[in-house]
C-alpha positions in Angstrom: -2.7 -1.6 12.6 -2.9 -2.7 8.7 -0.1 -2.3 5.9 -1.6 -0.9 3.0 0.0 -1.1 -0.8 0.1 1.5 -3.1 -2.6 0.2 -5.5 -5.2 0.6 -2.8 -4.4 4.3 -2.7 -3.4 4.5 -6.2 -7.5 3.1 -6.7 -8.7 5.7 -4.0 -7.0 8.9 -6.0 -7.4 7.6 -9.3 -11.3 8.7 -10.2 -11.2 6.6 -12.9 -9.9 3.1 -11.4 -12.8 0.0 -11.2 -12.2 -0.1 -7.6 -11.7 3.9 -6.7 -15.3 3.8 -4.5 -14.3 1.1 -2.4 -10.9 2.1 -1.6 -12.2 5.5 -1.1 -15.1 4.6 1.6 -12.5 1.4 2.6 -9.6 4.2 4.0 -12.4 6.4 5.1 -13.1 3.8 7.8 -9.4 3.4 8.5 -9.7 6.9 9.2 -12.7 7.4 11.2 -11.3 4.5 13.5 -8.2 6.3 13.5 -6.8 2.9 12.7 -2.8 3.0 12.4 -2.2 2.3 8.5 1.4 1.7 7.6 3.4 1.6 4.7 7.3 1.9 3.2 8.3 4.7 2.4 8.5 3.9 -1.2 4.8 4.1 -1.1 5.2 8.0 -2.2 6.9 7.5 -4.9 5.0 4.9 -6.2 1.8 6.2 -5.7 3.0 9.6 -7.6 4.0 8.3 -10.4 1.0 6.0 -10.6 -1.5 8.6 -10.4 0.6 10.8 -12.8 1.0 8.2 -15.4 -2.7 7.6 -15.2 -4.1 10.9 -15.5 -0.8 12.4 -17.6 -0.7 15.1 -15.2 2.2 15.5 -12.4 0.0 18.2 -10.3 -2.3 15.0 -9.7 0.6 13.0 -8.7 2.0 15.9 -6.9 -1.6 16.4 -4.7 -1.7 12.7 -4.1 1.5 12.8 -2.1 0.2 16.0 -0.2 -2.7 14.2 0.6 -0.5 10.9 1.8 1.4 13.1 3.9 -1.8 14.8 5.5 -3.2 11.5 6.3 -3.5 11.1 10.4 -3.3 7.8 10.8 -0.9 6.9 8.0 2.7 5.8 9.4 5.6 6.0 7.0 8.7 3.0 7.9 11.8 3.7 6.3 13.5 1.4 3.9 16.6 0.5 6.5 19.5 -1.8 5.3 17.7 -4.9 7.1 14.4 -4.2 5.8 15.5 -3.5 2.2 17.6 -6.9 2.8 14.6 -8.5 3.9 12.6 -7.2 1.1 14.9 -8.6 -1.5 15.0 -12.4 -0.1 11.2 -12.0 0.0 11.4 -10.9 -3.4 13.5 -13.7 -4.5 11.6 -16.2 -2.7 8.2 -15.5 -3.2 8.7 -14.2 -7.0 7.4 -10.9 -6.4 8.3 -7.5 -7.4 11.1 -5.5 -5.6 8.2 -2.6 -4.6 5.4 -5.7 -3.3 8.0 -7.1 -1.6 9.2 -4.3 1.0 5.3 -4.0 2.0 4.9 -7.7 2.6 8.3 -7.6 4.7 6.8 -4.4 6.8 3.6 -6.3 7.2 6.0 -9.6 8.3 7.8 -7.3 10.7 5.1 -6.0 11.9 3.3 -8.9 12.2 0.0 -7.2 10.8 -2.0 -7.6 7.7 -1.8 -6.8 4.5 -4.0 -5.2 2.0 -3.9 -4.9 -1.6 -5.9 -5.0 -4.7 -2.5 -7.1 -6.5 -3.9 -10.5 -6.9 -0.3 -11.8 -7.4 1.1 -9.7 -4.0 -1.8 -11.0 -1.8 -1.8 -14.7 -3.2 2.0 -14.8 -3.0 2.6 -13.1 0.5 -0.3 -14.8 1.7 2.4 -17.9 3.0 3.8 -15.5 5.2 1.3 -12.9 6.1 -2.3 -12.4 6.5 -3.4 -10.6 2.8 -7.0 -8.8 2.2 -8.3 -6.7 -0.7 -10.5 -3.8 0.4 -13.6 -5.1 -0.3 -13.2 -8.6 2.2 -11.2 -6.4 4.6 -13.1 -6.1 7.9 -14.6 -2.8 8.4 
């Protein structure tokens, strides 16, 4: 099990992003492992607007979340009162954004992993959990 932030899947539907091929081939491991990957549910709405700010097209953003939602092994935690609590004295603490913070405190919860491509996120949350980018996460 692995928490994974929206800029990995933002970089894996985004054609254009520098690291789309390795977060591509990255979650198509997660996938042919059938590898639990976990995320707030705020992940949808981030990586929707991402992808249609990027492209300037909502149906991109729109297919993005259809293919979220399709994905097997992709588990979804809600944003309860305690998490979202935690998430904001993680924010606080670590001086990170209000969206960086609720997947660091699902990966703290969790006690799993997580992976980003945010330099900031994975250096930050990296005194509390354990942080990868794609491309040094194992296979």
């Amino acid at each position: 099990m692995i928490v994974v932030d929206a800029s990995v899947w933002v970089s894996r539907f985004v054609l254009s992003d520098a690291h789309h091929t390795v977060s591509r081939e990255w979650l198509g491991r997660r996938a042919e492992h059938e590898e639990l990957v976990v995320a707030p549910g705020i992940l949808l709405a981030e990586v929707a607007g991402a992808v249609a700010r990027r492209s300037g097209r909502a149906r991109l953003g729109h297919r993005a979340v259809t293919d979220l939602l399709s994905w097997g092994p992709l588990r979804l935690v809600p944003l309860d009162a305690l998490l979202a609590e935690t998430a904001a004295y993680l924010a606080a603490d670590l001086v990170l954004r209000g969206a960086d913070a609720a997947y660091v405190a699902v990966a703290q919860r969790l006690g799993v992993p997580l992976v980003t491509w945010d330099r900031e996120q994975r250096e930050r949350a990296g005194v509390l959990v354990h942080t990868y980018e794609p491309s040094t996460a194992s296979a």
